[in-house]
C-alpha positions as CSV (number, residue, x, y, z in Angstrom):
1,X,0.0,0.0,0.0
2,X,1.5,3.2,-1.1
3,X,-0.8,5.6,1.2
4,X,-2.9,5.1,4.1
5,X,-4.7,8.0,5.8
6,X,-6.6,7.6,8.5
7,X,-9.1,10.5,10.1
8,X,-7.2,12.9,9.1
9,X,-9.1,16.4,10.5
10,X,-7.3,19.9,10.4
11,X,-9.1,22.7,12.2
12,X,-8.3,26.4,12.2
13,X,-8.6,28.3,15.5
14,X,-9.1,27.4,18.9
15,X,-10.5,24.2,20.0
16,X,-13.5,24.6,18.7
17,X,-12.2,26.4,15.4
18,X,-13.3,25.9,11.8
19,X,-12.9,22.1,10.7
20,X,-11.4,22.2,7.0
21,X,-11.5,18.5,6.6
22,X,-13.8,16.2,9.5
23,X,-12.3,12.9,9.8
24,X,-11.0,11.7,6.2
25,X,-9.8,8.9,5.6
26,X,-8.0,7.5,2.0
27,X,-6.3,4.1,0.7
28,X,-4.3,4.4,-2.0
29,X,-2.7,1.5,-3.5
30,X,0.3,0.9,-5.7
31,X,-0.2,2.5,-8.9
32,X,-3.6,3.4,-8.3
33,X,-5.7,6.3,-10.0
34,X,-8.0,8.0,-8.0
35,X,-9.9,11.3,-8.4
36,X,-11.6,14.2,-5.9
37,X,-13.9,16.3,-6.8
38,X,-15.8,19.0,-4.7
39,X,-16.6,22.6,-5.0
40,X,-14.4,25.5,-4.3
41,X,-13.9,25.9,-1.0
42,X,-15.1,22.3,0.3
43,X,-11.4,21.4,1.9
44,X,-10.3,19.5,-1.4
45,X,-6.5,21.5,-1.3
46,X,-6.1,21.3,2.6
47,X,-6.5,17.6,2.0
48,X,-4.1,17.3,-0.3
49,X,-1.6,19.6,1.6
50,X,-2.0,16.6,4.8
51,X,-1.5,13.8,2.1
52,X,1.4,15.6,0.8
53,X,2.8,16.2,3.9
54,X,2.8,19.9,3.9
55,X,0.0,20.6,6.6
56,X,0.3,18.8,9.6
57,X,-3.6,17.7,10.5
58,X,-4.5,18.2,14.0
59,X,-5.8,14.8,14.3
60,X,-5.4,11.4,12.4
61,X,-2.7,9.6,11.0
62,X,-0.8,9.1,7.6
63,X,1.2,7.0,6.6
64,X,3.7,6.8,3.2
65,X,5.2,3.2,2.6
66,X,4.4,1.8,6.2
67,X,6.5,5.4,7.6
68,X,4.4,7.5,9.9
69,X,5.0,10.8,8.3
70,X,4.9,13.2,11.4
71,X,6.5,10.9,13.4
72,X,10.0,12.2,11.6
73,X,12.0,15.0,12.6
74,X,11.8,18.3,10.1
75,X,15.2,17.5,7.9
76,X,13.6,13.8,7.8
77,X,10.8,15.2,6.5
78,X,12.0,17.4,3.8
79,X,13.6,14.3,2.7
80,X,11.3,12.2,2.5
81,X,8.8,14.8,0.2
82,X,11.4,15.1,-2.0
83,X,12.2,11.8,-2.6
84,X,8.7,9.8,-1.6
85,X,6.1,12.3,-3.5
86,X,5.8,14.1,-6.4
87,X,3.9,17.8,-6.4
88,X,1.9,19.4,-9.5
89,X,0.1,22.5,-8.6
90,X,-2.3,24.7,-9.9
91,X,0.1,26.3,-11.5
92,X,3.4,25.4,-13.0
93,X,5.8,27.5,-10.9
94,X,8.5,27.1,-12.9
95,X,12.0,28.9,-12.5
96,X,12.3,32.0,-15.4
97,X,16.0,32.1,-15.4
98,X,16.5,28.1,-15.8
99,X,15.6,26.3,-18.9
100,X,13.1,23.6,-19.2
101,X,15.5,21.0,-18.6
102,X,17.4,22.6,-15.5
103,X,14.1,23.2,-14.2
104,X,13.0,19.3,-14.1
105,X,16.6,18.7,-12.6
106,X,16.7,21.2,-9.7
107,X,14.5,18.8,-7.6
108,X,17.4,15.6,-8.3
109,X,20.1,17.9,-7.5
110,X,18.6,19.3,-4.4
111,X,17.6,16.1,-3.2
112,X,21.2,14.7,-4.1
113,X,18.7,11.4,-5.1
114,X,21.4,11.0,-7.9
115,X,24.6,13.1,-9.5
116,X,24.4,16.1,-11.9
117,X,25.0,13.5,-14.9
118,X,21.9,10.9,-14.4
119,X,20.0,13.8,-13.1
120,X,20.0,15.4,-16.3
121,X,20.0,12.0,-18.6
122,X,17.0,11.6,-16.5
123,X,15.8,15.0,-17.6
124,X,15.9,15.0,-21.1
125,X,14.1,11.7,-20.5
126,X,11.1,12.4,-19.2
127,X,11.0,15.8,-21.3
128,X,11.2,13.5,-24.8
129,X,8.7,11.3,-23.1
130,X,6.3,14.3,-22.5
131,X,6.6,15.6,-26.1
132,X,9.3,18.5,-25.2
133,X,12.6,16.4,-26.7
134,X,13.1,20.1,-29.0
135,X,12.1,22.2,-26.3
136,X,14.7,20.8,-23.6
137,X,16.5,24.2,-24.1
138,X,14.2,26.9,-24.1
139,X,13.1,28.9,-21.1
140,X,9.7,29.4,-19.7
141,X,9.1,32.7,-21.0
142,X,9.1,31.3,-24.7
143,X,7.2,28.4,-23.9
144,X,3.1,28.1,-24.1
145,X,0.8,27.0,-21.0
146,X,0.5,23.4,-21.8
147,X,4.3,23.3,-22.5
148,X,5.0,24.7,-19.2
149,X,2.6,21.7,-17.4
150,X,4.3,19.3,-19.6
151,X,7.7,20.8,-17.6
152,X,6.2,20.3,-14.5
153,X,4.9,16.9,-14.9
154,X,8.5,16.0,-15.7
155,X,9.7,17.7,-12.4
156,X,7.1,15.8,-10.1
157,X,8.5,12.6,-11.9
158,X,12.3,13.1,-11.4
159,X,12.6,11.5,-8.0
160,X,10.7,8.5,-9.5
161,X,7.9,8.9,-6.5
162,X,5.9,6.4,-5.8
163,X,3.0,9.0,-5.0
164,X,2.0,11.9,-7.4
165,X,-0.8,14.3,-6.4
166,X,-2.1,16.8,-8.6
167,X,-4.0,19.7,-7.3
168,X,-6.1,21.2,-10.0
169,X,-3.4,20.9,-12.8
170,X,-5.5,21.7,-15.4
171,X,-7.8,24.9,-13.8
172,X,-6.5,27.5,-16.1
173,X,-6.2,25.4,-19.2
174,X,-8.2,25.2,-22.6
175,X,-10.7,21.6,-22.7
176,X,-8.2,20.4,-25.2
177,X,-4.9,21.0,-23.6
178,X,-6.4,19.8,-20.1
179,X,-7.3,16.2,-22.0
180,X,-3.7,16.4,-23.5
181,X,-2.5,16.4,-19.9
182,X,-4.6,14.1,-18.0
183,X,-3.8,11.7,-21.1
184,X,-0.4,12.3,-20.4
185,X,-0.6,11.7,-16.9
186,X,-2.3,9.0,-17.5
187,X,-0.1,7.2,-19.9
188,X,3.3,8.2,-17.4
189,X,0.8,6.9,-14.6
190,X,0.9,3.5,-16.1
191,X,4.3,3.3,-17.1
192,X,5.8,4.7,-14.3
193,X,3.3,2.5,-11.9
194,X,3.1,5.4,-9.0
195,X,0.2,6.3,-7.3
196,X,-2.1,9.2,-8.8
197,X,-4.1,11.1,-6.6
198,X,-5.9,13.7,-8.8
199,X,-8.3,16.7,-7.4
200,X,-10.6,18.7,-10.3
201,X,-13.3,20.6,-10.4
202,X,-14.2,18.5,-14.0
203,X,-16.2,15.5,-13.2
204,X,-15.3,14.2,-17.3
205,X,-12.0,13.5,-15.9
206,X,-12.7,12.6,-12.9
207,X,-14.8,9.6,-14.6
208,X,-11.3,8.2,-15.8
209,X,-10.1,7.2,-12.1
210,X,-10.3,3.5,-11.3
211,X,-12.2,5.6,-7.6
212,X,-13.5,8.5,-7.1
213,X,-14.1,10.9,-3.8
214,X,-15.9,13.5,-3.5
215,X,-15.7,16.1,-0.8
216,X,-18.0,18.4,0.4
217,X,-17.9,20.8,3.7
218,X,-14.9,19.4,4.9
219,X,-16.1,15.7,4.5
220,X,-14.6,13.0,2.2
221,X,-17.0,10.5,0.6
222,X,-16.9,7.8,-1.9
223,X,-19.0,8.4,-4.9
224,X,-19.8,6.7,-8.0
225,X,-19.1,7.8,-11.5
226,X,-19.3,5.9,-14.5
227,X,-16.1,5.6,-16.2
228,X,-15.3,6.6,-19.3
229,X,-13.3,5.0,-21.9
230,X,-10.6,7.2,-24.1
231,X,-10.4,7.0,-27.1
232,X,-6.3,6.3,-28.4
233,X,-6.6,7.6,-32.1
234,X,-8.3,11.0,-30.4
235,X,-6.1,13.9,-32.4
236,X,-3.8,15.4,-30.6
237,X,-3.4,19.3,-30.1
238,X,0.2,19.7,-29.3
239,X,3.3,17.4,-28.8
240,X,3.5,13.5,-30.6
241,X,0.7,11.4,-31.0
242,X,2.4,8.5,-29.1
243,X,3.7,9.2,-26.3
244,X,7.3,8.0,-25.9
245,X,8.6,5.1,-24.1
246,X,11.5,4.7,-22.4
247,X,13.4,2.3,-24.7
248,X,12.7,4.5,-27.2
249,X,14.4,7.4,-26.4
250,X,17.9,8.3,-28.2
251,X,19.1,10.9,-25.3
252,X,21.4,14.2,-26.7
253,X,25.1,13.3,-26.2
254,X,25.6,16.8,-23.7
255,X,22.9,14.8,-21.3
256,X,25.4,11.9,-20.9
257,X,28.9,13.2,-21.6
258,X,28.7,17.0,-20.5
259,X,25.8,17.1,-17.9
260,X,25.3,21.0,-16.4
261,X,25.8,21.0,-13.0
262,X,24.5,23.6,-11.1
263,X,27.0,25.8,-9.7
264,X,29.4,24.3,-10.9
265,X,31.0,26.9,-13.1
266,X,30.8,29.6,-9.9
267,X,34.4,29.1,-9.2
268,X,35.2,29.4,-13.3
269,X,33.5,32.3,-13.4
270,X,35.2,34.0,-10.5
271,X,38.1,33.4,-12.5
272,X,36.9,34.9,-15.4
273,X,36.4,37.8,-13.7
274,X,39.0,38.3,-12.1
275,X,40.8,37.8,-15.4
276,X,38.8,40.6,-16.6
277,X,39.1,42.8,-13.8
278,X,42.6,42.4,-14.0
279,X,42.8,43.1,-18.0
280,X,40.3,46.2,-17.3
281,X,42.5,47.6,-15.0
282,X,46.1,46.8,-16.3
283,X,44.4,48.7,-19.5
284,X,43.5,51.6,-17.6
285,X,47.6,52.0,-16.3
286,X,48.4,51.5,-19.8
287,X,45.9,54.4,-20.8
288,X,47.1,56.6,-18.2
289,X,51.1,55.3,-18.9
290,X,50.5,56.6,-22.5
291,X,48.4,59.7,-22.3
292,X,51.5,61.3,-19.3
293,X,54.0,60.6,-21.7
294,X,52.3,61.9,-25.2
295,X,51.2,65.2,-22.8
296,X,55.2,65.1,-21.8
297,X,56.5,64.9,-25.5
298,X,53.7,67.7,-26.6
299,X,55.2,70.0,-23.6
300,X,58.3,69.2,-24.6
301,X,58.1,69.8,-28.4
302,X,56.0,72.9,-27.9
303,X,58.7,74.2,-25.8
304,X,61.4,73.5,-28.4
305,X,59.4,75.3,-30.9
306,X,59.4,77.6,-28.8
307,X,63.7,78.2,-27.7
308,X,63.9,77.7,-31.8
309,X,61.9,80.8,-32.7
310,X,63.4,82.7,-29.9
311,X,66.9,81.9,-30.6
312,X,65.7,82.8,-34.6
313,X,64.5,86.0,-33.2
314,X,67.3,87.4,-31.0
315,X,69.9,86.0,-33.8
316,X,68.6,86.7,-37.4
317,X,66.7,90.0,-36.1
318,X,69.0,93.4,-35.7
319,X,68.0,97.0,-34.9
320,X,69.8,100.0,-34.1
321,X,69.7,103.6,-34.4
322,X,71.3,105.1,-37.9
323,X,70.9,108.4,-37.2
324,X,69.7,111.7,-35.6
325,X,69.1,114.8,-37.3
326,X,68.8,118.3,-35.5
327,X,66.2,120.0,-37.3
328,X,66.6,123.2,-35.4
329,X,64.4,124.9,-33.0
330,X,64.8,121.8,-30.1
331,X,63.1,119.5,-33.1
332,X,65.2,116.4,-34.1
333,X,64.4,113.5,-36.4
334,X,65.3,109.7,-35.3
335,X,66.1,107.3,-37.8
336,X,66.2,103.6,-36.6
337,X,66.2,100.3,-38.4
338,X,65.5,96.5,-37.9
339,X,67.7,94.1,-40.3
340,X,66.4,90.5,-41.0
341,X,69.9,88.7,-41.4
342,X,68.4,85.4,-41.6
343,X,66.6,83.2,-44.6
344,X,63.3,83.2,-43.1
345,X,60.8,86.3,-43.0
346,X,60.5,87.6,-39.6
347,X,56.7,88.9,-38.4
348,X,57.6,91.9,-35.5
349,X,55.4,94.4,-34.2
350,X,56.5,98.4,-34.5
351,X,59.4,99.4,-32.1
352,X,58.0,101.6,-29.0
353,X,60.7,104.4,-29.1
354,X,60.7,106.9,-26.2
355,X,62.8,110.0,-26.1
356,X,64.2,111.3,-23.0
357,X,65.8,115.0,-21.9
358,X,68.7,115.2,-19.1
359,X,68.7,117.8,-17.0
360,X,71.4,117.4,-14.7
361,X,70.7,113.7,-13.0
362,X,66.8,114.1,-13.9
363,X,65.7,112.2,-17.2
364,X,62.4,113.4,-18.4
365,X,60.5,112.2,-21.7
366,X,59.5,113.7,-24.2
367,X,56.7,112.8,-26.4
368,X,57.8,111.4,-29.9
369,X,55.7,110.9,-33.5
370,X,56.3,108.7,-36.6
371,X,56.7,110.3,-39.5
372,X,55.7,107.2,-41.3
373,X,52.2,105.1,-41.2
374,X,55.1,101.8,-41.4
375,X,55.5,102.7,-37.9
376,X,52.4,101.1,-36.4
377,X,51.0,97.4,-36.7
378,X,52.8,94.1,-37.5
379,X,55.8,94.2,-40.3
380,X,57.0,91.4,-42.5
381,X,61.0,91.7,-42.2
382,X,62.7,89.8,-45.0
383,X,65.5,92.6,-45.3
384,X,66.2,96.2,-43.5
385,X,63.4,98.2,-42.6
386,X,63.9,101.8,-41.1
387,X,61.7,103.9,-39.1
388,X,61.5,108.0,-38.4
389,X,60.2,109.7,-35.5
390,X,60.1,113.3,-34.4
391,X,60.7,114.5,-31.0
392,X,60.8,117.8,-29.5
393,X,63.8,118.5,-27.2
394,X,62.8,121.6,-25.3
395,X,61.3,121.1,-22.0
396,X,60.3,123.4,-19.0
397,X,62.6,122.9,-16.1
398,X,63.1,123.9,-12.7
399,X,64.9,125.6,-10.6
400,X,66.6,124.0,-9.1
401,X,68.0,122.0,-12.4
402,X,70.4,124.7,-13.3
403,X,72.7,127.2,-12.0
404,X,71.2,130.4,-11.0
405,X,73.1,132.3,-13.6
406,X,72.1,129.8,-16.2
407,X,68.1,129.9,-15.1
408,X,68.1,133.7,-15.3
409,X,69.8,134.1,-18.4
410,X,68.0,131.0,-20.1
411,X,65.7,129.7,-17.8
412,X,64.3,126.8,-20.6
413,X,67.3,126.0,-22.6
414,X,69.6,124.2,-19.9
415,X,68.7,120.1,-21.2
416,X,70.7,117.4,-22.8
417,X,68.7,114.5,-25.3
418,X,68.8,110.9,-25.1
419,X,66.9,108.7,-27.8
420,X,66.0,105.3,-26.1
421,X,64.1,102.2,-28.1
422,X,63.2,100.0,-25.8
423,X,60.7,97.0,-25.6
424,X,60.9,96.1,-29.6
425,X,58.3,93.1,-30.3
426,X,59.1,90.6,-32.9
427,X,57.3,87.4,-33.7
428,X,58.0,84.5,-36.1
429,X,56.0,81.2,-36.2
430,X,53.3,82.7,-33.5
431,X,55.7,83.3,-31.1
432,X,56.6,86.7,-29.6
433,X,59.9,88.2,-27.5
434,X,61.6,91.3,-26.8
435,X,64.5,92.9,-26.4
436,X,65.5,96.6,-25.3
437,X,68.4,99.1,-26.9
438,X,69.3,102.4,-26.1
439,X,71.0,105.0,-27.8
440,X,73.1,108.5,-26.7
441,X,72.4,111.4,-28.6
442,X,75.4,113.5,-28.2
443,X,74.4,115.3,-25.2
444,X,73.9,118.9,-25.7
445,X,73.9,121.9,-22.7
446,X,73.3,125.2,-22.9
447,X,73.6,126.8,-19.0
């Protein structure tokens, strides 16, 4: 006898609480097929959570294989679900990030019932046997509703349990797929020879069951349905028309030679990145190796450009005065060139000339005007170019800048002229410098 349950009640509450299931008791032999029915709300899914072992009743007894379940301590019991029942729920649960085939494994592997490599050989068995051979690969999200129950009628069979209960597995199908499924379960149910315990609100399939219960306000009851037979050659509306058998199944290589264990690449893919980390960051020194010495070679070029167009300047350029004419009256005219004695032409702005008057230890400008338009702006030198300038000598002066004989016999004439060019600005190649000359006029005194 594969199940035995015996009174099973489970109330809600205090002592006197609400009584979800009243004394219920089941048999369920070896590869057996029996159905409950009952309306919504009657107790049919608490009953099926005690038979499972999920819900502990609060009175009665069950027991799986001669083992009184709640007799076993909580690891025990975990155990024993996984490996001593299979579970198909209302809905099909399954895991969005794990394909259909890691998805029927997980149980196997959790349950360490066998290693990674017949766990999965045992997957992509049951998925060929449930129609999904070509589908062993794809993930939930791409798959349809009955392909996603087919999934999860492989995972309740992965253990091999001897017990399968199915709560409602078809409640949110279309008539066509649910008979697709119940024929499926029905065929594995055979084949497989576990015990089928099968709750639905449809009392067509419920009519299939070799017994069938039905349950109302809590209470479980024997009724009698006629059976009904199923027709083999009915047409199919998704997956093979026969249903595969084990002996017939040609299994991919990958489930037998390279079988995925779960988390078993973690430690591989730690080192991968790592690896990458490492690459990332070695390229990032590299980067920052590179771009400080390019920035050191542009400094260092830029300031060679820079010593060459100065040394061009202060070596190929020339200026001087040429001359100084007294024009009488205190007015004198300054003649003053700038010689290009280089190959390449020379781009300067105007010399800044300033005249200056001695009297005694005092200098004192005086204001001074080019003759020329050539004296403003930026020049091109390529040979010798010469500038003029007017400035007037005579300046007011006090007293104490002469001798008193001097001041009262010429009290504006006692001065002595110095022509100074100072601050000349060339440029060549965008680059500007300067450089400062002076030059005597031949001092003149009249005290």
């Amino acid at each position: 006898m594969t199940l035995s349950a015996q009174a099973l009640t489970k109330r809600y509450g205090t002592a006197a609480g609400h009584e979800a299931v009243r004394d219920a008791s089941l048999e369920l032999e070896v590869g057996e097929f029996v159905s409950i029915v009952g309306r919504s709300g009657s107790g049919k899914s608490t009953l099926m959570a005690m038979l499972g072992a999920l819900t502990r009743p609060t009175e009665g007894t069950l027991l799986l294989d001669g083992t009184d379940v709640w007799t076993l301590s909580e690891a025990e019991l975990a155990t024993f679900r996984s490996r001593r029942i299979g579970f198909i729920f209302q809905f099909p649960s399954l895991l969005s990030n794990l394909t259909a085939v890691d998805n029927v494994a997980v149980p196997a592997l959790l349950g360490r019932t066998m290693d990674a490599g017949q766990a999965y050989a045992r997957a992509y068995d049951l998925l060929a046997r449930v129609g999904l051979r070509d589908r062993a690969d794809a993930y939930p999200g791409s798959m349809s509703g009955g392909e996603q129950r087919r999934v999860a009628i492989a995972r309740a069979l992965i253990n091999s349990p001897p017990l399968l209960l199915a709560d409602e597995p078809t409640s949110d199908l279309d008539e066509d797929t649910e008979t697709d499924i119940i024929d499926l379960l029905e065929h594995l149910q055979r084949t497989e020879s576990f015990g089928f315990v099968l709750v639905t609100h449809n009392l067509e399939l419920a009519k299939r069951a070799r017994r069938t219960y039905e349950m109302r306000q809590g209470v479980l009851a024997a009724t009698d349905l006629p059976r009904i037979a199923v027709d083999p050659e009915r047409p199919r509306h998704f997956g093979p028309v026969k249903v595969a058998a084990p002996a017939e199944l040609a299994l991919p290589a990958a489930a037998v030679v390279s079988p995925i264990r779960l988390g078993s690449g973690l430690w591989r893919g730690v080192q991968i990145f790592l690896l990458a980390g490492a690459v990332i960051f070695g390229s990032i020194l590299l980067a920052d190796f590179g771009i400080d010495k390019y920035q050191k070679m542009r400094v260092r070029q830029r300031d060679a450009r820079v010593a060459a167009l100065q040394h061009l300047a202060l070596n190929s350029l020339r200026g001087d005065v040429q001359s100084v004419s007294d024009l009488g009256d205190g007015r004198y005219e300054l003649t003053t060139y700038l010689q290009n004695v280089g190959g390449s032409p020379i781009y300067v702005m105007s010399p800044e000339l300033r005249a200056y008057v001695q009297v005694k230890t005092v200098w004192q400008e005086v204001p001074m005007k080019p003759i020329e338009d050539a004296a403003s702006g930026v020049l091109k030198i390529e040979g010798k170019q010469t500038y003029r300038y007017l400035f007037d000598a005579r300046v007011r002066i006090t007293r104490s800048s002469c001798p008193t004989t001097c001041m009262s016999a010429f009290p504006a004439r006692c001065w002595s002229v110095r022509a100074v060019r100072p601050a000349t600005t060339y440029s060549s190649a965008r680059t500007t410098t300067t450089s400062t000359s002076s030059r005597s006029i031949s001092p003149m005194r009249w005290c």
